[in-house]
VOBA-685820 format. One line per field, with one value per residue: chain; y negated, z, x of N, C-alpha, C, O in turn. Coordinates in steps of 0.1 Angstrom, whole numbers, plus 5000, padded with zeros to 4 digits. Each point is the difference from the previous one (the first is absolute). Layout:
N
fiti <- A|...
nnorth <- Y|...
nup <- Z|...
neast <- X|...
canorth <- Y|...
caup <- Z|...
caeast <- X|...
cnorth <- Y|...
cup <- Z|...
ceast <- X|...
onorth <- Y|...
oup <- Z|...
oeast <- X|...
// end
This chain:
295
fiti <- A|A|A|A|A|A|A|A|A|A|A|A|A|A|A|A|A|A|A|A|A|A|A|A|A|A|A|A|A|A|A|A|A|A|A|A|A|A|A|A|A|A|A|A|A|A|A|A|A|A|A|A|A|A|A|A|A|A|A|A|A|A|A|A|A|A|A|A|A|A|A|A|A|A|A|A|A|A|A|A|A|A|A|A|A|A|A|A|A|A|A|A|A|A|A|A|A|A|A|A|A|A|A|A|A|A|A|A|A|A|A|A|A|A|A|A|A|A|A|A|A|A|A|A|A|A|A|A|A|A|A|A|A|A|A|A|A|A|A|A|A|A|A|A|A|A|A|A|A|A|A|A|A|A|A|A|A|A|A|A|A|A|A|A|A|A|A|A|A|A|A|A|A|A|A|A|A|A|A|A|A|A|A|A|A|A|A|A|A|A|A|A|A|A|A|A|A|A|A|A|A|A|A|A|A|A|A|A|A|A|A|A|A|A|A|A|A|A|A|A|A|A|A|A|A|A|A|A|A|A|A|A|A|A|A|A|A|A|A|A|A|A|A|A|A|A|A|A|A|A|A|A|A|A|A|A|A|A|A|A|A|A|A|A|A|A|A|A|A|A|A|A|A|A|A|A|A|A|A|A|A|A|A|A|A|A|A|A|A|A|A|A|A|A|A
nnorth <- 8514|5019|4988|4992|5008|5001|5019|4998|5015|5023|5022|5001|5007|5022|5004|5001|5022|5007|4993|5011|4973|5012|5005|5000|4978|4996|5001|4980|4978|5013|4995|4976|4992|4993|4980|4986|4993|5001|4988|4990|5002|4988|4976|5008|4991|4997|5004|5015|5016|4997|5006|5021|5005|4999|5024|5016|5012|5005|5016|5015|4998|5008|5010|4991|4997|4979|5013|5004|5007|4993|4986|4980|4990|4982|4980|4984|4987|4989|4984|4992|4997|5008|5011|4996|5006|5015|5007|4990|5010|5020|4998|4997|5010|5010|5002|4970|4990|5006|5010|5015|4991|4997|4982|5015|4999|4980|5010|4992|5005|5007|5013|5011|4992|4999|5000|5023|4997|4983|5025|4993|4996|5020|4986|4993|5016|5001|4982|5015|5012|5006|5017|5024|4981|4983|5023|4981|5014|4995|5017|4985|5010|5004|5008|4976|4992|4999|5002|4999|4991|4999|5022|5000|4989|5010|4987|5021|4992|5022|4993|4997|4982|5000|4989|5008|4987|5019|5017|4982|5001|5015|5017|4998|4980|5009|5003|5005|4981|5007|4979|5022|4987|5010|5011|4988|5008|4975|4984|5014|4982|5016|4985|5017|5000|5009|4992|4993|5027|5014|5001|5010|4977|4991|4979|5015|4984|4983|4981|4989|4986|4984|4986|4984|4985|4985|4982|5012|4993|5016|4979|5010|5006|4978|5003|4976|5007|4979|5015|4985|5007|4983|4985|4993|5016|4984|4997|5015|4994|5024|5000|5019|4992|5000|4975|4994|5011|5015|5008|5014|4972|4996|4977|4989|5022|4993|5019|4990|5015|4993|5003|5026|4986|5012|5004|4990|5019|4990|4997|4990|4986|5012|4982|5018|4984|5015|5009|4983|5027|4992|5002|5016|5003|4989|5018|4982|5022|4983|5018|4981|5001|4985|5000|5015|4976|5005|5013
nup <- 4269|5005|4980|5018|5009|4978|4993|4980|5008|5007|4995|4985|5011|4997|4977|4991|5011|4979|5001|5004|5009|4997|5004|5017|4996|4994|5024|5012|4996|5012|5018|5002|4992|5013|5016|4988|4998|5019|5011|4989|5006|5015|5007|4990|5007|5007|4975|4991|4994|4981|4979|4994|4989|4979|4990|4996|4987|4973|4991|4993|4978|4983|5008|4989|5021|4995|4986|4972|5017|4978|5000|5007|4995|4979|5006|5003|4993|4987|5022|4980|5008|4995|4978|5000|5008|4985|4982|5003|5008|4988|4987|5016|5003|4986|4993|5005|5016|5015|4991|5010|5002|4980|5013|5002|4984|4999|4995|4985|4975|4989|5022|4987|5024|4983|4995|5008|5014|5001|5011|5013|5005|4990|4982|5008|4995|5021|5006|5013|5009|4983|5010|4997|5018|4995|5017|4989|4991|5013|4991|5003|4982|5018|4982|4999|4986|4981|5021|4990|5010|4994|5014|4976|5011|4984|5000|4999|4998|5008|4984|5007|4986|5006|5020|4990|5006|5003|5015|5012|4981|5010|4993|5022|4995|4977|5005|5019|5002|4994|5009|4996|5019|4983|5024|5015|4991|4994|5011|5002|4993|5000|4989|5007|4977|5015|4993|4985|4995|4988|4985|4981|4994|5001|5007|4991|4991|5013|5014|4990|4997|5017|4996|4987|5017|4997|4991|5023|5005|5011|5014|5007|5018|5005|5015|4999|4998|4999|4993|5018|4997|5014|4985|4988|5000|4985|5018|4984|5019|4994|5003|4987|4988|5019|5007|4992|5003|4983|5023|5003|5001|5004|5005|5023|5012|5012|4997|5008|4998|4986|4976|4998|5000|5011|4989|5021|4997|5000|5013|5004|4989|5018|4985|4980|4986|5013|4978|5010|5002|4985|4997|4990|5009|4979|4992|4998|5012|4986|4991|5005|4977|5014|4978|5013|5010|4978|5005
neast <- 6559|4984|5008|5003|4981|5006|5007|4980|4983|5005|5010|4981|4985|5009|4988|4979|4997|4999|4981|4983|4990|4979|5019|5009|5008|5022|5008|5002|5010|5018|5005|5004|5018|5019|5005|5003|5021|5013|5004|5020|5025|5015|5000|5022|5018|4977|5002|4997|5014|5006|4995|4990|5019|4993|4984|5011|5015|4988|4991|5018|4999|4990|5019|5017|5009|4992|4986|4991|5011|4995|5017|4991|4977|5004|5011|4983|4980|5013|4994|4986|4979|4985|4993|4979|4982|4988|4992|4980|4973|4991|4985|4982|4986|4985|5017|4996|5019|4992|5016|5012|5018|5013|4991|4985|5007|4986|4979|5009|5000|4979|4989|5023|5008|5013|4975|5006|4976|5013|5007|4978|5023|4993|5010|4981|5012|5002|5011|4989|5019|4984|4991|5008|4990|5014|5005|5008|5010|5017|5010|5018|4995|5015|5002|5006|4984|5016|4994|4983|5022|4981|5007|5009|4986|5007|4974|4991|4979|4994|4983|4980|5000|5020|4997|5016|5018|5011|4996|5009|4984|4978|5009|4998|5010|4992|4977|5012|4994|5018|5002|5010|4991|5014|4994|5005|4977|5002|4998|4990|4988|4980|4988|4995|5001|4983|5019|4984|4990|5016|4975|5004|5010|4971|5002|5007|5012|5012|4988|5005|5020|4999|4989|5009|5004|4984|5013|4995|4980|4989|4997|5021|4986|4998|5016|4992|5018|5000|5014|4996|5023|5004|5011|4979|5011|4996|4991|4993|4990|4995|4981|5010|4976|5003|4989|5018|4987|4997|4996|4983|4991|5023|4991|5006|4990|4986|4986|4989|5013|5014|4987|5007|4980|5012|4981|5016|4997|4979|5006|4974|5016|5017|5009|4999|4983|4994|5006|4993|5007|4989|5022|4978|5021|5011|5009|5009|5001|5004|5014|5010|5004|5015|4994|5017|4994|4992|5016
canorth <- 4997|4987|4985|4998|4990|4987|4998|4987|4987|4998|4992|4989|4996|4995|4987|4990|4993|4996|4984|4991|4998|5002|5011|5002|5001|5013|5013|5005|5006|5009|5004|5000|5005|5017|5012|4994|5003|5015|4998|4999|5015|5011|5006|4995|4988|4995|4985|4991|5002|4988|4992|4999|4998|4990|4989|5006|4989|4986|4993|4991|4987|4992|5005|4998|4989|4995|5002|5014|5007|5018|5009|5007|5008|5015|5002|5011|5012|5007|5002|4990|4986|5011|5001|4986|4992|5008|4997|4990|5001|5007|4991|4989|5009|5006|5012|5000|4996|4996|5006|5008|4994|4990|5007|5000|4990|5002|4988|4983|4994|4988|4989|4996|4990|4990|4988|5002|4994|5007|5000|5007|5016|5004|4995|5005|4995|5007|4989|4993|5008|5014|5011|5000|4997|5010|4994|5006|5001|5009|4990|4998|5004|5004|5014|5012|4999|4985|4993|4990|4985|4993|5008|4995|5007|4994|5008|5001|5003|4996|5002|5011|5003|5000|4988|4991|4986|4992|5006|4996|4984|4990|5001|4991|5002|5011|5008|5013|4987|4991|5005|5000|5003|5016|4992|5002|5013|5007|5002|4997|5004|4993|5005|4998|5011|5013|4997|5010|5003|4991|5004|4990|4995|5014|4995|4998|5014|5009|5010|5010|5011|5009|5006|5015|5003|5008|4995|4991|4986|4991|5001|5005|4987|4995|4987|4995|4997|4996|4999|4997|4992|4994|5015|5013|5006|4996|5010|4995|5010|4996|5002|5004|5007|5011|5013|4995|5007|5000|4996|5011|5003|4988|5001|4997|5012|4994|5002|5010|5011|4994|4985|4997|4996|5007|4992|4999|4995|4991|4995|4989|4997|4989|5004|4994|4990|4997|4992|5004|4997|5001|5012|5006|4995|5011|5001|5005|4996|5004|4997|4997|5000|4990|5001|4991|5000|5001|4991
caup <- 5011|4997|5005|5002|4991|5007|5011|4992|5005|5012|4994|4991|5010|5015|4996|5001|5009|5001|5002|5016|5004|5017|5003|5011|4995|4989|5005|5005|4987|4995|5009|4995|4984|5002|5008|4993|4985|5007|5010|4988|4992|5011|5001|4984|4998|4990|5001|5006|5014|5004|4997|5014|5017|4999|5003|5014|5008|5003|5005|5012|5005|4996|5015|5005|5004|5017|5014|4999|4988|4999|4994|5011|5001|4992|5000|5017|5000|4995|5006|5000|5006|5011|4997|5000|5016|5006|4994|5002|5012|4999|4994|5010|5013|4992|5010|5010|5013|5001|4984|5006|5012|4994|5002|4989|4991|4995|4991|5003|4997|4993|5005|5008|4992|5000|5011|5006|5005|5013|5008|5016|5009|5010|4991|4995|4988|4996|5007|4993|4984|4996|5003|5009|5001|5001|5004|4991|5010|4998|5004|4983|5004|4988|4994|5015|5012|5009|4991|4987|5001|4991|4986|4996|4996|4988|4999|4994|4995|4993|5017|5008|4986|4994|4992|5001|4997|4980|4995|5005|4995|5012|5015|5000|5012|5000|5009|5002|4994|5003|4999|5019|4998|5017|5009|5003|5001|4987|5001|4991|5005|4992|5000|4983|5002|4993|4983|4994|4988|4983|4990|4996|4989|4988|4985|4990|4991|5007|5006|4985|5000|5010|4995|4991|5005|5014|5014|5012|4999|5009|5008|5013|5007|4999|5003|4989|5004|4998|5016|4996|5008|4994|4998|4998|4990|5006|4996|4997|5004|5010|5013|5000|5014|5000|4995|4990|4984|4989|5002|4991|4981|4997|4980|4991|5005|5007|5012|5010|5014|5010|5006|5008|5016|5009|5005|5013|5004|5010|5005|5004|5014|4993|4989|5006|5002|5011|4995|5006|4988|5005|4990|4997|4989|4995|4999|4989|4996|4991|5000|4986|5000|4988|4999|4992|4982|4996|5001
caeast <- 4992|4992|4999|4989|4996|5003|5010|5013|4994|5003|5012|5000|4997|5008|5013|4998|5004|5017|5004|4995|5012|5000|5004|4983|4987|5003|4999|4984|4993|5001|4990|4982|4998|5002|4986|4987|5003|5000|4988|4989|5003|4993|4986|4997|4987|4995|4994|4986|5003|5012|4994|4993|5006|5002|4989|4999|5012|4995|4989|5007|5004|4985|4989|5007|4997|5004|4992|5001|5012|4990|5008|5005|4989|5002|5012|5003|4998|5008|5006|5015|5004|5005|5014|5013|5002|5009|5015|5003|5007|5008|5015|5004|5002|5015|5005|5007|4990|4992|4997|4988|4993|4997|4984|5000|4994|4994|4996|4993|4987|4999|5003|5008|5001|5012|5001|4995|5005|5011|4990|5009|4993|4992|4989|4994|4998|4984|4990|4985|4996|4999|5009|5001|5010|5012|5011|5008|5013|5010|5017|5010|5015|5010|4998|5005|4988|5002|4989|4999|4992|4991|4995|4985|4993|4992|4997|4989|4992|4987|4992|5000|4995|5004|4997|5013|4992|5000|4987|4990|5004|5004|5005|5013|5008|5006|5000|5004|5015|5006|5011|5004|5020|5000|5006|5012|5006|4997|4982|4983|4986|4991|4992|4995|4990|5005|4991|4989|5005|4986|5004|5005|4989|5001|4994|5013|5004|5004|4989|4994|5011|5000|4986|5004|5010|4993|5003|4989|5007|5001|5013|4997|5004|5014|5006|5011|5014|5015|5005|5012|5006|5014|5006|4994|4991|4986|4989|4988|4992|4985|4994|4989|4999|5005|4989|4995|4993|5007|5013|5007|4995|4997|4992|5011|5009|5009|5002|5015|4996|5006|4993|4986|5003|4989|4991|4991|4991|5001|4984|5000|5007|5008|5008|5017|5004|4989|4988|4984|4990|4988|4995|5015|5010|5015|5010|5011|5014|5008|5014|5007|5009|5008|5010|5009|5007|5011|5010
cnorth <- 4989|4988|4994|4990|4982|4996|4997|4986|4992|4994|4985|4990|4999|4997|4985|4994|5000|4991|4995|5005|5000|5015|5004|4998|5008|5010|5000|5001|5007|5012|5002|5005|5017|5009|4994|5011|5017|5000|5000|5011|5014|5004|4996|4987|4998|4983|4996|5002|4989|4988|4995|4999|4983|4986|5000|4986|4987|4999|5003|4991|4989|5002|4993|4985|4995|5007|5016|5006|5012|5005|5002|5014|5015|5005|5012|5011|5011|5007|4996|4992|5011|5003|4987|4997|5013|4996|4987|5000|5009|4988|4991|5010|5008|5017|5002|4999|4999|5006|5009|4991|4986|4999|5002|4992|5007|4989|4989|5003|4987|4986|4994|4980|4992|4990|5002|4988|5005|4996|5001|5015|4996|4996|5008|5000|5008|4996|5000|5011|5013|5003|4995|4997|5012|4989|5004|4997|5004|4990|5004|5009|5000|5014|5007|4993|4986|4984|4987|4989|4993|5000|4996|5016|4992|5008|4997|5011|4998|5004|5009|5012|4999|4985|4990|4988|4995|5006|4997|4984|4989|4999|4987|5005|5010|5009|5013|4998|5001|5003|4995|5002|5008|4986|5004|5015|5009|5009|4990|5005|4990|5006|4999|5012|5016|5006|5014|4999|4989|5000|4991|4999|5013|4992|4995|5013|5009|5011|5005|5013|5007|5007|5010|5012|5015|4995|4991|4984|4999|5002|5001|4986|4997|4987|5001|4997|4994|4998|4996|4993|4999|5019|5012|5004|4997|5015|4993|5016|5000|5006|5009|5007|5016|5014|4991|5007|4995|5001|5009|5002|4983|5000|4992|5003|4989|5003|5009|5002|4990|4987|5002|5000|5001|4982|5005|4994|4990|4998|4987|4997|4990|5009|4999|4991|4991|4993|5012|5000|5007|5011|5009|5000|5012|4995|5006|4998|5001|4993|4998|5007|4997|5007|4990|4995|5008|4994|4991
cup <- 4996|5013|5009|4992|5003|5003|4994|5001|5015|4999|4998|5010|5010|4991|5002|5015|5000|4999|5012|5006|5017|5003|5007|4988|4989|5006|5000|4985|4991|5005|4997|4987|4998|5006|4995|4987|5003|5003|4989|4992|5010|4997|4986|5000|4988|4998|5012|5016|5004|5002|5016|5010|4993|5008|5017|5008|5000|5014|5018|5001|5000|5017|5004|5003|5013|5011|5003|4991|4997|4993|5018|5006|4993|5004|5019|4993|4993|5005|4998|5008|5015|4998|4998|5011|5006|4991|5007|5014|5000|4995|5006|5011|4993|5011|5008|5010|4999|4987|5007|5016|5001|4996|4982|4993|4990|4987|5005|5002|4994|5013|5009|4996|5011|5013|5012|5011|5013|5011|5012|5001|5005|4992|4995|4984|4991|5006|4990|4987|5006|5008|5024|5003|5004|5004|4991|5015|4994|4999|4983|5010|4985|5000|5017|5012|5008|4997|4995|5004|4993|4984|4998|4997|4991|5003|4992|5000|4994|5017|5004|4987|4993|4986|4998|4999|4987|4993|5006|5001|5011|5009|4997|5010|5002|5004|4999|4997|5011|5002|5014|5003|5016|5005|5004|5007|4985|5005|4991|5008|4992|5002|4982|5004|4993|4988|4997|4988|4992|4992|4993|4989|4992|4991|4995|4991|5010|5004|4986|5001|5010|4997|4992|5005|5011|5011|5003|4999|5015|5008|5013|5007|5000|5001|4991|5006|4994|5009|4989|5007|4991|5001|5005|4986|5004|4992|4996|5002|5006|5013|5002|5011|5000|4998|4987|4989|4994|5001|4990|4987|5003|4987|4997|5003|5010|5015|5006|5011|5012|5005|5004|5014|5008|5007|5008|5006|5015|5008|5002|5014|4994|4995|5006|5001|5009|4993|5005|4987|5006|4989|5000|4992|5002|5007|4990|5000|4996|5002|4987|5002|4986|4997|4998|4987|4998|5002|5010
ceast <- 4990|4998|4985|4994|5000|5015|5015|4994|5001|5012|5003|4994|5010|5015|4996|5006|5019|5006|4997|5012|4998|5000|4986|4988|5001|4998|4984|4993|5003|4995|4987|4997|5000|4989|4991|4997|4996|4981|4988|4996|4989|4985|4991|4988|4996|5001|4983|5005|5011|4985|4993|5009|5007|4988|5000|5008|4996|4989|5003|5008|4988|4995|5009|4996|5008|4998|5010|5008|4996|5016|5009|4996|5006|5011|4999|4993|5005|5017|5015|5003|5008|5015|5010|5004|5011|5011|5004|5013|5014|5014|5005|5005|5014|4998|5009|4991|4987|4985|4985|4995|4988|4986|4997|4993|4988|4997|4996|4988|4996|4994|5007|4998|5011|4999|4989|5009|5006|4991|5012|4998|4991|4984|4991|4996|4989|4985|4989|4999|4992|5010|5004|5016|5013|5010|5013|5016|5010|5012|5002|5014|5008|5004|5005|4996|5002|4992|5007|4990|4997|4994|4985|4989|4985|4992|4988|4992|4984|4993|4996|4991|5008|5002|5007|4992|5004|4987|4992|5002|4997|5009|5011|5009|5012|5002|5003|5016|5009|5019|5007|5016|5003|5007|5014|5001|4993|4984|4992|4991|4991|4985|4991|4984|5008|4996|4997|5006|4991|5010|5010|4988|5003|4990|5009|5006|5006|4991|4995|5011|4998|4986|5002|5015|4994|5004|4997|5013|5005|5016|4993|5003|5013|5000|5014|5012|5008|5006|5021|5007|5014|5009|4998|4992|4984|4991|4987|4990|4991|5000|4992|4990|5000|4986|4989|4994|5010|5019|5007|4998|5000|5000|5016|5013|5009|5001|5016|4997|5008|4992|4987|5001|4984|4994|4991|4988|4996|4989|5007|5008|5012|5005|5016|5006|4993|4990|4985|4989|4984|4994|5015|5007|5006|5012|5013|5013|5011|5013|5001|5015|5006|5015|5010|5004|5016|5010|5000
onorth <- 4989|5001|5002|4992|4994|4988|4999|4989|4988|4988|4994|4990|4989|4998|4993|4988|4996|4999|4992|5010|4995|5004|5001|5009|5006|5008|5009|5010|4998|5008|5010|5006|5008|5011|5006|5006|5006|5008|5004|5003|5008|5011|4995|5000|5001|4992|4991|4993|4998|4993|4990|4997|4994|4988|4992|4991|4992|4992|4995|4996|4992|4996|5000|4995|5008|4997|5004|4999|5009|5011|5009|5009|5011|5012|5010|5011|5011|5007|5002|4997|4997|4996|4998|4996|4998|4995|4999|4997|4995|4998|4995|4997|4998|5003|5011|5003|4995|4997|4995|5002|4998|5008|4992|4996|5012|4991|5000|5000|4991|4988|4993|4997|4998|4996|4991|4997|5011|4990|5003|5007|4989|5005|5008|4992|5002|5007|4992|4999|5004|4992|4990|5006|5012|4988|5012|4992|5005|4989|5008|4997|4999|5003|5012|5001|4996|4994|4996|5000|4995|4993|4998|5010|4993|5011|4988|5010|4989|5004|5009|5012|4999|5001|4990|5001|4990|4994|5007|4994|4990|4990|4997|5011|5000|5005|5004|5009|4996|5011|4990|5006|4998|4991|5010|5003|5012|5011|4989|5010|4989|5010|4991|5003|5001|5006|5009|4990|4991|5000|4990|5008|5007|5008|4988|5012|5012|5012|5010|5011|5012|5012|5011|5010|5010|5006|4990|4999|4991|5009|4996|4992|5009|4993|5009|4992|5010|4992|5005|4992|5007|5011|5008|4993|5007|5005|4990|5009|4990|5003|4996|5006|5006|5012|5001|4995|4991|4997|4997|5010|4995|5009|5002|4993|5000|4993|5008|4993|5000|4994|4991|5006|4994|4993|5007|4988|5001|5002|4998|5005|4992|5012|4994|5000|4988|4993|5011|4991|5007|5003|4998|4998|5008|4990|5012|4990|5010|4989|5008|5002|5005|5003|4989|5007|5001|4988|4991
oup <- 4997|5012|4992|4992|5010|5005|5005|4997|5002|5002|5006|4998|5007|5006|5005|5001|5010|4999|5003|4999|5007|4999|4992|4997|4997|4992|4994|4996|4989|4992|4998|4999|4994|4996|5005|4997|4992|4994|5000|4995|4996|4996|4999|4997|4991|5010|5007|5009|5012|5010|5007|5011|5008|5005|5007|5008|5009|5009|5009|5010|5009|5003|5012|4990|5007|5011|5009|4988|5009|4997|5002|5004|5005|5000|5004|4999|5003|4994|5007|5000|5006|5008|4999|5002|5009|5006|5002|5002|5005|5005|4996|5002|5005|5006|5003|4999|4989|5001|4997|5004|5009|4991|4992|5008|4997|4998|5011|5010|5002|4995|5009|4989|5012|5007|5001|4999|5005|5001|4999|4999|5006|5006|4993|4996|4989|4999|4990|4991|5011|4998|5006|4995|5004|4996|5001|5009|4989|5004|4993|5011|4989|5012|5005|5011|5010|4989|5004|4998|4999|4991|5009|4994|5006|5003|4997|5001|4995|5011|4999|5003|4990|4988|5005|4997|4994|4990|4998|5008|5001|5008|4989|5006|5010|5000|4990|4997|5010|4996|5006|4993|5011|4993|4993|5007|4998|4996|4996|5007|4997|5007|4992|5011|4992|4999|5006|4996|5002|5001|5006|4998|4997|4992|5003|5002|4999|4996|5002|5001|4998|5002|5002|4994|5004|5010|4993|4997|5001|4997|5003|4995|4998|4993|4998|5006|4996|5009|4991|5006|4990|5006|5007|4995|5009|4990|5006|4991|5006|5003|5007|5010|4990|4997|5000|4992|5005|4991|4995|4994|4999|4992|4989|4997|4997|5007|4996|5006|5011|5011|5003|5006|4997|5007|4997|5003|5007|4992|5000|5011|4991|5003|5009|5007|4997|5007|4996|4995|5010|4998|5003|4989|5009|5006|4998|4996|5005|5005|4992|5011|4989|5009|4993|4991|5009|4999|5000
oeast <- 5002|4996|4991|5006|4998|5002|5011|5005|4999|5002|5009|5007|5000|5010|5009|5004|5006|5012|5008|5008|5009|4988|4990|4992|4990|4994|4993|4993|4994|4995|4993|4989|4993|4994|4991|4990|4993|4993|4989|4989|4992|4995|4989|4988|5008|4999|4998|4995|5001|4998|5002|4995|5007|5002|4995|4996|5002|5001|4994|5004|5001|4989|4996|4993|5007|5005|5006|4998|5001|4997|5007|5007|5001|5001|5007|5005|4995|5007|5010|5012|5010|5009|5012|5011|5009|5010|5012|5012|5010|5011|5010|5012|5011|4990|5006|4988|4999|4989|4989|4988|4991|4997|5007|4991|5001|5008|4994|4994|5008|5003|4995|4996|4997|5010|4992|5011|4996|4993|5012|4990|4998|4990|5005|4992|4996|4990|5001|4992|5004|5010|4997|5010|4997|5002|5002|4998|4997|5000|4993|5005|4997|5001|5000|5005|4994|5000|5011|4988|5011|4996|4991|5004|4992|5005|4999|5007|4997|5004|5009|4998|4993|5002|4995|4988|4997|4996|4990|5007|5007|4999|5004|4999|5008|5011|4995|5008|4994|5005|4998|5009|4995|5005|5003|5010|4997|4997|5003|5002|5005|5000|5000|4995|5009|4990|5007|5006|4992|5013|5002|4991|5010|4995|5001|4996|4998|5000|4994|4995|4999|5001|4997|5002|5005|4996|5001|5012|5008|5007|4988|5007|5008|4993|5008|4994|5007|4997|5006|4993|5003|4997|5007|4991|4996|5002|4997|5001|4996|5011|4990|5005|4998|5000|4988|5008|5007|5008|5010|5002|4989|5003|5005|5010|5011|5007|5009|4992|4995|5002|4992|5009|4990|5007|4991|4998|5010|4991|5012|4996|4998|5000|5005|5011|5000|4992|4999|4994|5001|4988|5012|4994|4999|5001|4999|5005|5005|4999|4996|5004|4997|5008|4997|5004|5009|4997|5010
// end
């Protein structure tokens, strides 16, 4: 039986790992050598062709900065960052309670950030941006419908263009920012604007790959979510609108049929929260649902 090519070389590589002494990091990188080593074989790579996906990986990291992560960039649009959040959620949730009820999870994204500031129900956090205001509503439950008193909801997005404020260097204040706690029947209410598709950056090596790729850079509108409360499985997901462009070719496959949500329309009068607006606005409303922690 002839042998593949390479593959006393393969060998010789996943011995070097019989000595590591952490079980996980010996699985993953044996792992990586095998399907690396396969992957190389497959599509017979040439030297100038390692060469170029070597210059490749530098000059996304050379795009990488405070502001912009171009290998997070590489990592959704190749749809990894997708499959981690599903292995992720799948292995917190498990295939007990709560496993299919439980709202589903999507990508972060590169401008999630750590210290959005805590608003009241009811805060506008879309004051003064592009885009048309929106009433956001809905309750935290737990997988069988019972709500969840002071569950955090983290939220974020970009403006009614599509413009986070880490890409737009004036803005202060943090806007489209904020983080909210359900009241004692596990309700939320807020106001932000109703965000519009846009592309992700395409002056970087990523946007060059998707160019030769044949595929369009852009994501369909969406509001950002961390929604979490004390022993519950916390979810990280979006908001999608339900008649957005691109819902069926996002550029970093993160949509789900369960998070798109029908934005109503309003004329000028009072809002559900008796606030009196002088134009017309949205409406959006969404149930979270938290699984139980394990154990």
């Amino acid at each position: 039986m002839t042998h593949p090519v390479g593959a006393d070389l393969t060998q010789a590589v996943l011995a070097r790992l019989d000595s590591c002494s952490d079980p996980r990091f010996k699985a993953v990188m044996s792992a990586l050598v095998a399907h690396l080593h396969a992957f190389m074989r497959e599509v017979d790579l040439t030297p100038e062709e390692w060469m170029a996906g070597i210059e490749f990986l530098t000059a996304t990291g050379r795009a990488c900065d405070a502001q912009r992560q171009e290998f997070i960039l590489l990592s959704d649009t190749l749809g990894a960052s997708m499959l981690a959040v599903a292995l992720q959620q799948a292995r917190a949730i498990g295939s007990g309670r709560g496993a299919t009820e439980a709202t589903e999870a999507t990508v972060e994204g590169p401008y999630y950030l750590d210290c959005a500031p805590d608003r009241p129900l009811g805060a506008d956090i879309g004051e003064g941006l592009a885009g048309e205001p929106t009433f956001y509503a809905g309750r935290v439950t737990d997988t069988e419908g019972n709500p969840i008193a002071g569950a955090l909801l983290d939220v974020w997005s970009g403006d009614g263009e599509g413009v986070y404020d880490m890409a737009a260097g004036g803005r202060r204040g943090m806007p489209a920012r904020g983080r909210f706690r359900t009241d004692d029947q596990g309700r939320y209410w807020f106001w932000s604007i109703r965000p519009g598709h846009y592309p992700v950056p395409m002056d970087g090596p990523v946007g060059r790959m998707l160019e030769r790729m044949g595929s369009h850079p852009n994501r369909p509108g969406h509001i950002h979510m961390k929604v979490s409360a004390t022993g519950f499985v916390p979810v990280t997901t979006h908001l999608f609108v339900a008649d957005s462009l691109y819902l069926d070719s996002d550029a970093v496959f993160g949509v789900r049929d369960s998070l798109i949500v029908d934005f109503d329309a309003h004329g000028p009068g009072e809002a559900p929260d008796g606030r009196l607006l002088d134009r017309p606005y949205w409406s959006a409303h969404y149930d979270f649902r938290l699984a139980p922690l394990a154990g």
